[in-house]
C-alpha positions in Angstrom: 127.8 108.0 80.9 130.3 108.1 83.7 131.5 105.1 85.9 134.3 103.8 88.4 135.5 100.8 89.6 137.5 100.1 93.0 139.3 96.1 92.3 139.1 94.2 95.4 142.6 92.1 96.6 140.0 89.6 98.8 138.2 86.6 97.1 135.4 84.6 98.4 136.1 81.1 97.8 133.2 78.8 96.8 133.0 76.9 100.1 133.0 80.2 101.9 130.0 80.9 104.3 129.1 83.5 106.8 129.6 81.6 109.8 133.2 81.0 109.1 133.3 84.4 110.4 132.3 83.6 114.4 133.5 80.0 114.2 136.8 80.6 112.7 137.5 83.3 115.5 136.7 80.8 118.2 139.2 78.3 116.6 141.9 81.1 116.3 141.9 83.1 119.8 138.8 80.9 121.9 139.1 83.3 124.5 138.7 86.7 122.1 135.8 88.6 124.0 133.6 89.4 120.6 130.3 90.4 122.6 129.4 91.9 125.6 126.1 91.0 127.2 123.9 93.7 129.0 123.7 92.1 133.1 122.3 94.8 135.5 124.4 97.7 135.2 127.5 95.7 134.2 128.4 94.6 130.4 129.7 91.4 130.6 132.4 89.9 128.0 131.2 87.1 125.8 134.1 84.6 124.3 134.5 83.4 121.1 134.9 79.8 122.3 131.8 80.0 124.5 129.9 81.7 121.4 130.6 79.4 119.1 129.6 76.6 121.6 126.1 78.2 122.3 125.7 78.6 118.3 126.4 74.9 118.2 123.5 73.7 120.7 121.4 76.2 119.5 121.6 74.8 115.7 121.5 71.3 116.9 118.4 72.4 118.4 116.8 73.9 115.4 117.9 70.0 113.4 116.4 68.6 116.2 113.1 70.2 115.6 112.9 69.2 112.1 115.0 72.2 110.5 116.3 71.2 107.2 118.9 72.9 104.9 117.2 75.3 103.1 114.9 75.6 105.1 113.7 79.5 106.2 113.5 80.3 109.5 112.0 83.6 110.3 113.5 85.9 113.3 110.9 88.0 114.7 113.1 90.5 117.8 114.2 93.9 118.6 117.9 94.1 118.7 119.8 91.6 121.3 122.5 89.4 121.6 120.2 86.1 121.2 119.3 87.5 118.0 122.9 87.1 116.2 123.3 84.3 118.2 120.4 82.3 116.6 121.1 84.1 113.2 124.3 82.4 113.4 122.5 79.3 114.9 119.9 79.7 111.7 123.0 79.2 109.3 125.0 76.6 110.7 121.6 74.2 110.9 121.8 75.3 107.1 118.5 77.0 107.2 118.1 80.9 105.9 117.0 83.5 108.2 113.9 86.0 107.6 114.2 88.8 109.4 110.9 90.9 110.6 111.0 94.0 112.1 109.5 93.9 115.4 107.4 96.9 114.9 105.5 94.5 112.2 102.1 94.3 112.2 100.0 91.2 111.7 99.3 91.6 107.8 102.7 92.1 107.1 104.0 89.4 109.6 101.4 87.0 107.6 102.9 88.3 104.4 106.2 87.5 104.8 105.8 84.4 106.0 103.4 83.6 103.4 105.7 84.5 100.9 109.2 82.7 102.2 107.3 79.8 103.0 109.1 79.9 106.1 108.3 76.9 108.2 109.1 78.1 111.8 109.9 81.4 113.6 111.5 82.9 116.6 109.5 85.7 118.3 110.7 87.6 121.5 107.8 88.1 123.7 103.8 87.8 124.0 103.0 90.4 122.2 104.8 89.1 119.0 103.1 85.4 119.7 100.3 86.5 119.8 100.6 88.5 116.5 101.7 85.0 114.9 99.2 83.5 116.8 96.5 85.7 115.5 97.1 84.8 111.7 95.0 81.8 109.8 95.7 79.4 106.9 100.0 79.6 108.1 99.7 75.6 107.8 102.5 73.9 110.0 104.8 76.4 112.0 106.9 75.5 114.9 107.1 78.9 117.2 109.9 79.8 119.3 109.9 82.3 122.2 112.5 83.8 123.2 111.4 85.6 126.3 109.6 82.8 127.9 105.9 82.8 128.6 104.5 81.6 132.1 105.8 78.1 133.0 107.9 77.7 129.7 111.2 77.4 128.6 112.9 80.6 126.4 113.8 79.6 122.9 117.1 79.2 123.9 116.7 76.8 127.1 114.1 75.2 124.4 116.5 74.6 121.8 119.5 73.6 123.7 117.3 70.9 126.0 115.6 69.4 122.1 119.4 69.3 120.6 121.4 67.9 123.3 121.4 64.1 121.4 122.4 65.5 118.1 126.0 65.0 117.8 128.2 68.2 117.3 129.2 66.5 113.7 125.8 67.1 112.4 126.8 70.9 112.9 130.0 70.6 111.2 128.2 68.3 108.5 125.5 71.3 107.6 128.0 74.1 107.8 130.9 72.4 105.5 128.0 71.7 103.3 127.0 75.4 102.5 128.4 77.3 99.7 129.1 80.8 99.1 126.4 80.8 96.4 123.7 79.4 98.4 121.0 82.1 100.1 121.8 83.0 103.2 119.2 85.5 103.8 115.8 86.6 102.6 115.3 90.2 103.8 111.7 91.8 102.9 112.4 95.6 101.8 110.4 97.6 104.0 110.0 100.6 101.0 107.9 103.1 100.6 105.3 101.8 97.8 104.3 98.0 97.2 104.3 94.8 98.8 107.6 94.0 100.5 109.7 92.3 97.8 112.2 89.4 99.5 115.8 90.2 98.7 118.3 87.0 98.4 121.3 87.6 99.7 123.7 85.1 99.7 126.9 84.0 101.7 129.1 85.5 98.9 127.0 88.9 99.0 127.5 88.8 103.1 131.2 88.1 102.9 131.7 90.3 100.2 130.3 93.2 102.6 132.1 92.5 105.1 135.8 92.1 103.2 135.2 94.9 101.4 134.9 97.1 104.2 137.6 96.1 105.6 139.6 96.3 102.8 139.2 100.4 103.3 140.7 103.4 105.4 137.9 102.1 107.9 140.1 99.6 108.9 142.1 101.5 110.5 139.4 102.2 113.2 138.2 99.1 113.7 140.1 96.6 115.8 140.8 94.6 119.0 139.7 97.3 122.3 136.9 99.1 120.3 133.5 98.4 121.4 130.3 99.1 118.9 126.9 99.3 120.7 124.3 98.5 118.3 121.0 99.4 119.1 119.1 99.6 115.3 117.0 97.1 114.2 118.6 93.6 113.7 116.1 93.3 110.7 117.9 95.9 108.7 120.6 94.8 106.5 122.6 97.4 107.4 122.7 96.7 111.5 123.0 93.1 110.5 126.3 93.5 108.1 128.1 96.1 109.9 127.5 93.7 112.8 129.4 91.1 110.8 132.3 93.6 110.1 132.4 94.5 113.6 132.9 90.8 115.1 135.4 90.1 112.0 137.3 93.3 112.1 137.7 92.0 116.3 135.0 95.0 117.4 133.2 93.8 120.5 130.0 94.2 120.1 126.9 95.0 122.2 123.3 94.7 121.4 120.7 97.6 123.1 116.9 98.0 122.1 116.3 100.6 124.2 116.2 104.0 122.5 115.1 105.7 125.1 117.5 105.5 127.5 120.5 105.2 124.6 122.2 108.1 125.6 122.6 107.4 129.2 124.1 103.9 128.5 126.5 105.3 125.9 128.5 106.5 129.1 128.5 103.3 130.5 129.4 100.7 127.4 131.6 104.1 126.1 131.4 102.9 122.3 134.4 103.8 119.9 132.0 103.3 117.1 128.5 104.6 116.5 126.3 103.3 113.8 123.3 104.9 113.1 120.6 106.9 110.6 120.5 109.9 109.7 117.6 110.7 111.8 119.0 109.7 115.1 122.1 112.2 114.0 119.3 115.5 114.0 118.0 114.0 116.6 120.9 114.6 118.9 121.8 117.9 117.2 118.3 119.3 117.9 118.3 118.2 121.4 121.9 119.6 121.9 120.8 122.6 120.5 117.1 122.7 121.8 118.3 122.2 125.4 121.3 125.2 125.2 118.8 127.5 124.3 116.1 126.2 127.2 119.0 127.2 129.2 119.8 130.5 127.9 122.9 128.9 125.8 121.2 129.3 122.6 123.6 131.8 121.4 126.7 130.2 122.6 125.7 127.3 121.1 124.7 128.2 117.7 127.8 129.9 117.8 129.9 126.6 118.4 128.0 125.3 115.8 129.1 127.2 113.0 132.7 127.3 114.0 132.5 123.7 113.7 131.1 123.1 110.4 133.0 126.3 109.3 136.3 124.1 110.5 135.4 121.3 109.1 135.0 122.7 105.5 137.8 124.5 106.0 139.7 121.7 107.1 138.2 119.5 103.9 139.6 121.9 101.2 143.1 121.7 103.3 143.2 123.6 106.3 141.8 126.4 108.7 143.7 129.5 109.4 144.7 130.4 113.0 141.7 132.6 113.8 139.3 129.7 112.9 141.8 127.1 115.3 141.7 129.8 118.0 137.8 129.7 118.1 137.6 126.1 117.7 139.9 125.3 120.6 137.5 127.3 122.1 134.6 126.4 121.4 135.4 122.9 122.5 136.0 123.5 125.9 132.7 124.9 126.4 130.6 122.7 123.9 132.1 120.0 121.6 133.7 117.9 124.9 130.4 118.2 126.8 128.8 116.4 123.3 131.2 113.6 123.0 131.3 112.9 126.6 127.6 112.6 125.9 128.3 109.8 123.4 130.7 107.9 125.7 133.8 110.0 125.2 135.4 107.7 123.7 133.7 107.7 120.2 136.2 107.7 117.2 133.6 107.7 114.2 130.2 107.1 113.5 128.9 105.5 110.1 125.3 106.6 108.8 123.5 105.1 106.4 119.9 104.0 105.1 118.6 108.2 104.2 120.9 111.2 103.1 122.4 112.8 105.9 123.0 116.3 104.6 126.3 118.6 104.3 125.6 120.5 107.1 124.5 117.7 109.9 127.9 116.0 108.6 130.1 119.1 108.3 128.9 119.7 112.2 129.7 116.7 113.7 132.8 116.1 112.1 133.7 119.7 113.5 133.3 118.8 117.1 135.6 115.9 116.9 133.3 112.8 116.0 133.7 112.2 111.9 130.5 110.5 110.4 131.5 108.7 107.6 128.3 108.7 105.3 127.6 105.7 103.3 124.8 105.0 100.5 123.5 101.4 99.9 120.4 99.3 99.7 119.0 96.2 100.4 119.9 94.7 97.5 123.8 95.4 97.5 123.7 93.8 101.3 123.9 97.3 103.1 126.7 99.6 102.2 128.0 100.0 98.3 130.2 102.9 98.8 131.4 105.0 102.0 133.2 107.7 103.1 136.4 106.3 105.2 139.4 108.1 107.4 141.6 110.1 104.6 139.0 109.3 101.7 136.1 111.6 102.6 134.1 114.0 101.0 131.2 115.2 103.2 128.3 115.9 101.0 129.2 112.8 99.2 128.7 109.2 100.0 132.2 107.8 99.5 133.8 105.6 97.2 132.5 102.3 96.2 133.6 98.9 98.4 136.7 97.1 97.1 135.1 94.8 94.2 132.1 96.8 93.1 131.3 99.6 90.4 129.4 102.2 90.0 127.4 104.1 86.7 125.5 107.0 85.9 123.1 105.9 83.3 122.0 108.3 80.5 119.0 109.4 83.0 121.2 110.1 85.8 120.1 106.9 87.4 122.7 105.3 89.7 123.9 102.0 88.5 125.6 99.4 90.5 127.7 95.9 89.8 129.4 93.9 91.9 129.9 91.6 95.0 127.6 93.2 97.4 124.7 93.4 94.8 122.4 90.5 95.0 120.8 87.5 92.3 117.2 88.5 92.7 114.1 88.5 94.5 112.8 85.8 96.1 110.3 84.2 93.5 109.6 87.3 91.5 111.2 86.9 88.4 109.1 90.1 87.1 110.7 92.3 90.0 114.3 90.9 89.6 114.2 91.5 85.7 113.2 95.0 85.9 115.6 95.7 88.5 118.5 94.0 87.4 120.2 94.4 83.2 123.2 92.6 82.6 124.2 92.6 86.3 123.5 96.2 86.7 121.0 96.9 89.6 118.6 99.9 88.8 118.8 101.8 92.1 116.0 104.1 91.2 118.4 107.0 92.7 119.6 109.9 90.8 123.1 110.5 91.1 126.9 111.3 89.7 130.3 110.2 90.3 133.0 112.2 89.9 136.7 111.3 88.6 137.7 110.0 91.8 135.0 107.8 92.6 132.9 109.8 94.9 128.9 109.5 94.3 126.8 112.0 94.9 122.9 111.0 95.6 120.9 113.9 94.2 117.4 112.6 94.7 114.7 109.7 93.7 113.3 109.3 90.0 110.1 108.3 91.4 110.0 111.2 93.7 111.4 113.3 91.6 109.0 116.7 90.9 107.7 118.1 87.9 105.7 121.1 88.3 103.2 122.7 86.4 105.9 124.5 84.3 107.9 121.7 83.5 110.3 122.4 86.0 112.2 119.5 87.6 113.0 119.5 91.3 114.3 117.1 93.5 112.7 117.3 97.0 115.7 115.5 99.1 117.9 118.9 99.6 115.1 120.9 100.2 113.7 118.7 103.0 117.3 118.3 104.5 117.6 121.5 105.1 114.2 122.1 106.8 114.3 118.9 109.0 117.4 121.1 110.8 115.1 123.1 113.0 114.9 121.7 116.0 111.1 122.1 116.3 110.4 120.4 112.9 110.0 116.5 112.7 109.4 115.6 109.0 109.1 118.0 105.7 107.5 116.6 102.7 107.8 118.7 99.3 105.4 118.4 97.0 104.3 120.1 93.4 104.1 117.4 91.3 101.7 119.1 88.0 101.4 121.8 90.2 101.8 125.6 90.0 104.2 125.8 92.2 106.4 124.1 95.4 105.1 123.5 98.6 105.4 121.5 102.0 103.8 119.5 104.5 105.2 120.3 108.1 105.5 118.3 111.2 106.5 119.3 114.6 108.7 117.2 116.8 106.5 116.8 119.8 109.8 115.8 122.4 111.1 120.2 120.8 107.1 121.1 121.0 106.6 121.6 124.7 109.7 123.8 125.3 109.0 125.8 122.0 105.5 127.0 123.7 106.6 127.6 127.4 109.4 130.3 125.5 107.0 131.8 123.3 104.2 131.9 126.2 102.0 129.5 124.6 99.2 127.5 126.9 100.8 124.4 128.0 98.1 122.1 126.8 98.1 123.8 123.5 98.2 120.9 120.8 100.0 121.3 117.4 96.3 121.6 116.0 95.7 124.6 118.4 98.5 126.5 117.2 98.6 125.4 113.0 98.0 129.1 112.7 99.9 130.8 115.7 102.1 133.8 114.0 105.0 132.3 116.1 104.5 129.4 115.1 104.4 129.6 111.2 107.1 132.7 111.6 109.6 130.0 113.2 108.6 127.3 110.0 108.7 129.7 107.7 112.4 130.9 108.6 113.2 127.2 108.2 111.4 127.3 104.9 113.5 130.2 103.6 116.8 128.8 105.1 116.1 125.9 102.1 115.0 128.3 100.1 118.3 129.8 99.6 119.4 126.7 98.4 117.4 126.5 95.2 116.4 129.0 92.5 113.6 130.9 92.7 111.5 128.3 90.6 112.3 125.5 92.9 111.7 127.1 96.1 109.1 126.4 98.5 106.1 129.0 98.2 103.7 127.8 100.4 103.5 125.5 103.7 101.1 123.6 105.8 101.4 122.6 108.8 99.8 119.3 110.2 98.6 118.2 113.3 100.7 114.9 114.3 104.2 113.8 113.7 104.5 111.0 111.0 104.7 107.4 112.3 105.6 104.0 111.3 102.0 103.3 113.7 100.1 105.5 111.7 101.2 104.2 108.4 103.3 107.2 107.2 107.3 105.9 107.9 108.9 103.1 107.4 110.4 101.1 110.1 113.7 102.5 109.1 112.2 106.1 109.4 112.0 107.0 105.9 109.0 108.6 105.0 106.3 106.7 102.6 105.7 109.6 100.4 102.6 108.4 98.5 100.6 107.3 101.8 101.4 110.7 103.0 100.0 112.2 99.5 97.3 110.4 99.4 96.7 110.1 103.5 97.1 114.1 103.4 95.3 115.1 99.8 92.4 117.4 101.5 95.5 119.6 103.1 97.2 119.2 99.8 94.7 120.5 97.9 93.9 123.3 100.4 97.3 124.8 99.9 97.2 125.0 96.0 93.2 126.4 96.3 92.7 129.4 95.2 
């Protein structure tokens, strides 16, 4: 049984709470620009002072409307500003936010309401009152828009107007009377099997986050002038706490929903720091790379790309030799500067979290000049445990642990963690919380090692983990990294559980699909379906499929394939809204194909 510790200099005192963090900024420097808010084409700074002043009328608002202290408030939005500015709002009223994702549907809306006992909510738009409007039996709920409907105010205008006769006292009153102990958040784990389970987070586990973090090499990146756009999901703890670092470390921050056009507004904000998941990262490789080769670049740039990673593994282990600098230098005058000026040109690092990223995708971008420190985490350790930071880094690996946690390899290889970031329990489900938590160790359910300097190493999933036939163990993660790198292949799922052998369920990226068949002289209106048994096709997957099957010995490696008709999708039940994949709906969703493959 291995395990390492990283102390932490910081303490959390017992009056601590997280909106300390916006509030004591605005006492400090009033006029410190901490956001910037989207206005036409310009982004426009938003002061401390005038922050904290809108946080103020917004809470009096909600105490106004009959919210209580302890109250849960639910926060139903896609990413922007009015989000952290109620979430802030939420806490100094004394109340707990809920966050939904936006993507929810009605059943699960219903459920988590249900469930919190949450007795009001804040939805953006129409479309998300009428979801709330839709459900029966909620009892009392008072419903705040933020977009406003016909003829009506927008939750803000709403709550300002109700709290403008509470006295700015009551604020200070229901702030100095949180503690660091008390929830401040319930956050509905979107997983992959079961019911969403409500994880409370308190102030201290927020706080903790967010000084831990800083108390790391990351630091040194983070600071007055950078600018962090942040366009995931508000409703994932890891958007939400690296948010909170951002605005304490004296990041400016702005919020973007957008996906679509992310790219194109990355050279206008120019962001110093990128946040995202490891999905978005392929994304943008497979683009870069799928576009170079529409243009007859292909080679060039698969070229570029292994200098890079070849550099930045060179570099790792200490440093490249002169022919290797020569080519690089190279190489980024015709390639990597055209991909960070992509990003903004002014992009420093990028932190991903929430899935493995994979050597490779890592090794590459750090190569062309724009580091992404990975990081591993859950909800229940209030986003990121450990992380890989400027001069601590180990690409493959996902860092160190934060200053005041630890981290152990159980006798099953199961990932262990203890400390200030991992939380009490869930929210009235004693059952859950005792089988997850022993002593103050949370049971990540990952498989994992740490090595004598502190560095973990995610290896796969118990759950997922296979067992063939045989009785031959394999982890699926690596396997599917590796495949998800063609830029014509969306998803891979391994399977082979009590089967004879290893195979996988393929899905092609239908933004790489249309390109893929005007160079291979395909009809345009071809579907996927059309072409499941095309030669060209199957010969492009299955060069994929052998590139991971180097990876693994011959027992482990991928015999047969099948390739399905559409992409997986958090609308058709297969991903989560943080684009993991639900493994057993897509087993059970898929079990006709499945059984095809191992037929004889």
């Amino acid at each position: 049984m291995s395990e390492f510790s990283v102390p932490a200099r910081f303490s959390i005192a017992e009056n601590a709470d997280c909106t300390d963090i916006i509030f004591g900024i605005a006492d400090r420097e009033p006029d410190k620009i901490v956001f910037r808010r989207k206005e036409g084409d310009d982004w426009v700074p938003v002061r401390a002072g005038d922050a904290a002043a809108q946080i103020t009328s917004l809470a009096k608002g909600l105490i106004a409307e009959g919210i209580a202290p302890g109250d849960r408030v639910a926060l139903l939005s896609r990413t922007r500003l009015e989000w952290t500015l109620l979430d802030f709002a939420i806490w100094s009223a004394g109340a707990i936010t809920v966050p939904i994702y936006d993507s929810s549907s009605g059943p699960q809306v219903q459920w988590i309401l249900e469930d919190s006992g949450a007795t009001a909510i804040i939805v953006e738009d129409d479309g998300h009152r009428a979801i709330v409007d839709g459900i029966d039996g909620l009892g009392p709920l008072r419903v705040f828009q933020i977009d406003a409907a016909t003829d009506a105010l927008g939750a803000v205008a709403e709550l300002e107007s109700a709290g403008a006769e509470v006295h700015d006292d009551e604020v200070i009153k229901r702030r100095s009377a949180l503690n660091a102990a008390d929830p401040a958040t319930l956050i509905y784990t979107s997983g992959t099997t079961g019911r969403p389970k409500g994880c409370e987070l308190t102030h201290a586990n927020m706080l903790s986050e967010v000084h831990g973090v800083l108390e790391g090499n990351l630091r040194t990146l983070l600071g007055p002038g950078k600018r962090m756009l942040m366009f995931l999901p508000l409703a994932h703890v890891l958007a939400r706490a690296i948010t909170l670092v951002a605005i304490e470390a004296g990041v400016e921050v702005g919020h973007y929903a957008d996906t679509k056009t992310l790219v194109p507004e990355f050279a206008v904000f120019r962001p110093s720091l990128i946040l995202s998941v490891p999905r978005v990262f392929e994304k943008v490789y497979n683009t870069a790379r799928q576009k170079a080769h529409d243009d007859d670049k292909g080679k060039i740039f698969d070229a570029a790309a292994e200098v890079a990673i070849e550099y930045s593994t060179a570099t790792e282990k200490g440093s490249a030799g002169l022919v290797l600098k020569l080519k690089h230098a190279l190489f980024d005058r015709l390639v990597y500067g055209k991909l960070r000026a992509a990003l903004g040109g002014e992009c420093e690092l990028a932190i991903s979290g929430g899935a493995p990223l994979g050597s490779r995708l890592g090794h590459f971008f750090s190569g062309i000049g724009i580091p992404v420190y990975e990081g591993y985490g859950l909800t229940e350790t209030t986003a990121a445990f450990s992380v890989n930071t400027p001069g601590a880094v180990k690409v493959g690996t996902v860092g160190k642990p934060l200053a005041g946690n630890t981290v152990r390899i159980g006798e099953d290889g199961e990932v262990l963690l203890k400390g200030g970031v991992v939380f009490n329990g869930y929210w009235h489900n004693p059952d859950a919380t005792a089988t997850s938590l022993t002593d103050g160790w949370f049971h990540t359910g990952d498989l994992g090692t740490v090595d004598s300097q502190g560095f973990i190493t995610i290896t796969g999933r118990k759950k997922e983990l296979i067992v063939t036939a045989g009785g031959k163990n394999v982890s699926p993660a690596g396997l599917e990294d590796v495949i998800r790198a063609s830029a014509l292949i969306s998803q891979a799922l391994v399977i082979g559980d009590a089967k004879p052998f290893i195979a996988a369920l393929i899905t092609i990226d239908p933004e790489a699909f249309p390109a893929w068949k005007e160079r291979n002289g395909k009809p345009a209106d071809a579907s996927v379906s059309d072409l499941v048994d095309d030669p060209d096709l199957r010969g492009e997957v299955q060069a994929a499929v052998d590139d991971a099957n180097t990876t693994v010995s011959h027992a482990e490696a991928i015999k047969k394939f099948r390739i399905l008709p559409d992409d997986f999708s958090e609308e058709t039940g297969e991903m989560t809204p943080t684009l993991k994949v639900k493994r057993n709906v897509v087993v059970e969703k898929f079990a006709g194909d499945i059984d095809a493959i191992y037929s004889k």
